[in-house]
C-alpha positions as CSV (number, residue, x, y, z in Angstrom):
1,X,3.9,8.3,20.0
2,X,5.5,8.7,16.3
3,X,6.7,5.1,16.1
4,X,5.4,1.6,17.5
5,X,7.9,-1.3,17.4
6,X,6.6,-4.8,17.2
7,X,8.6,-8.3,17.6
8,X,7.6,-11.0,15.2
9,X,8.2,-14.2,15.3
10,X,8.0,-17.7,13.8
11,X,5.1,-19.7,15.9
12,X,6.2,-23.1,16.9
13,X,2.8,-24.4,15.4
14,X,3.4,-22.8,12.5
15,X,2.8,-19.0,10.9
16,X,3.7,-16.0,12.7
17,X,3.0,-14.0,15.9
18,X,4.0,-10.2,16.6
19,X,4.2,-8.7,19.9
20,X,4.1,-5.0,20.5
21,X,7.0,-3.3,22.9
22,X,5.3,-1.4,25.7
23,X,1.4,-1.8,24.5
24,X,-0.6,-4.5,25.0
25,X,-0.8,-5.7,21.5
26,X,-0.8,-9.2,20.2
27,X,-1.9,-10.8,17.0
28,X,-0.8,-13.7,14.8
29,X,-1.6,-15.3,11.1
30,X,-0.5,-17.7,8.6
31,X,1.7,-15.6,6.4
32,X,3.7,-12.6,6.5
33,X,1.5,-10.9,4.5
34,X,-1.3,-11.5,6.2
35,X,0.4,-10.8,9.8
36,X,1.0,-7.3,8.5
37,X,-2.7,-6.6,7.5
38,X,-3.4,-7.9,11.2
39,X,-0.5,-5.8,12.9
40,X,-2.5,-2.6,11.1
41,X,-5.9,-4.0,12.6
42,X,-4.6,-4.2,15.8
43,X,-3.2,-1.2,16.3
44,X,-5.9,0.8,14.8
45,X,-8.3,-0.8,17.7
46,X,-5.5,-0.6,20.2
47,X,-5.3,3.5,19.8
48,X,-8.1,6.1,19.6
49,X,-8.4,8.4,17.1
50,X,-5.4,11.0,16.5
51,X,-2.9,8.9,19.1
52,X,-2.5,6.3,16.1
53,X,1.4,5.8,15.2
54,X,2.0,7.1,12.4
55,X,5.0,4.5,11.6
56,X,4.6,0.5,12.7
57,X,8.0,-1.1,13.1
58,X,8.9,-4.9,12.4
59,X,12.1,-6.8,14.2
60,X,11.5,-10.3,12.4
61,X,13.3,-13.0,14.3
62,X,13.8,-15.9,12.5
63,X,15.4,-19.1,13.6
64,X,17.8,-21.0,11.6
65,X,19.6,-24.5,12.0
66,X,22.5,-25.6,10.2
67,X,23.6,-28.7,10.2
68,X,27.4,-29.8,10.0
């Protein structure tokens, strides 16, 4: 696996959780910033040793309400 795609969302109690498609991978954090460093973590304890993506990618979903 060259690529591991991860959805991230905004967590109804605040922060943000990511999801990995297809593994069993699941973190959340306060920021963005920090949710990153965790998504790394993870999947480094997810994957042994040489079967570690080499790229991690982020679909961000972020809700939005506009009011008329």
């Amino acid at each position: 696996m060259t690529e591991l795609l991860f959805l991230v969302e905004e967590s109804a109690e605040g922060g943000w959780t990511a999801r990995a498609m297809g593994e069993s991978i699941y973190t959340d954090a306060d920021t963005l910033e920090e949710l990153r460093e965790n998504i790394k973590d993870a999947v480094l304890c997810h994957f042994e040793e040489g079967s570690v993506p080499r790229m991690i990618r982020l679909h961000v979903v972020k809700e939005e309400i506009v009011a008329l």
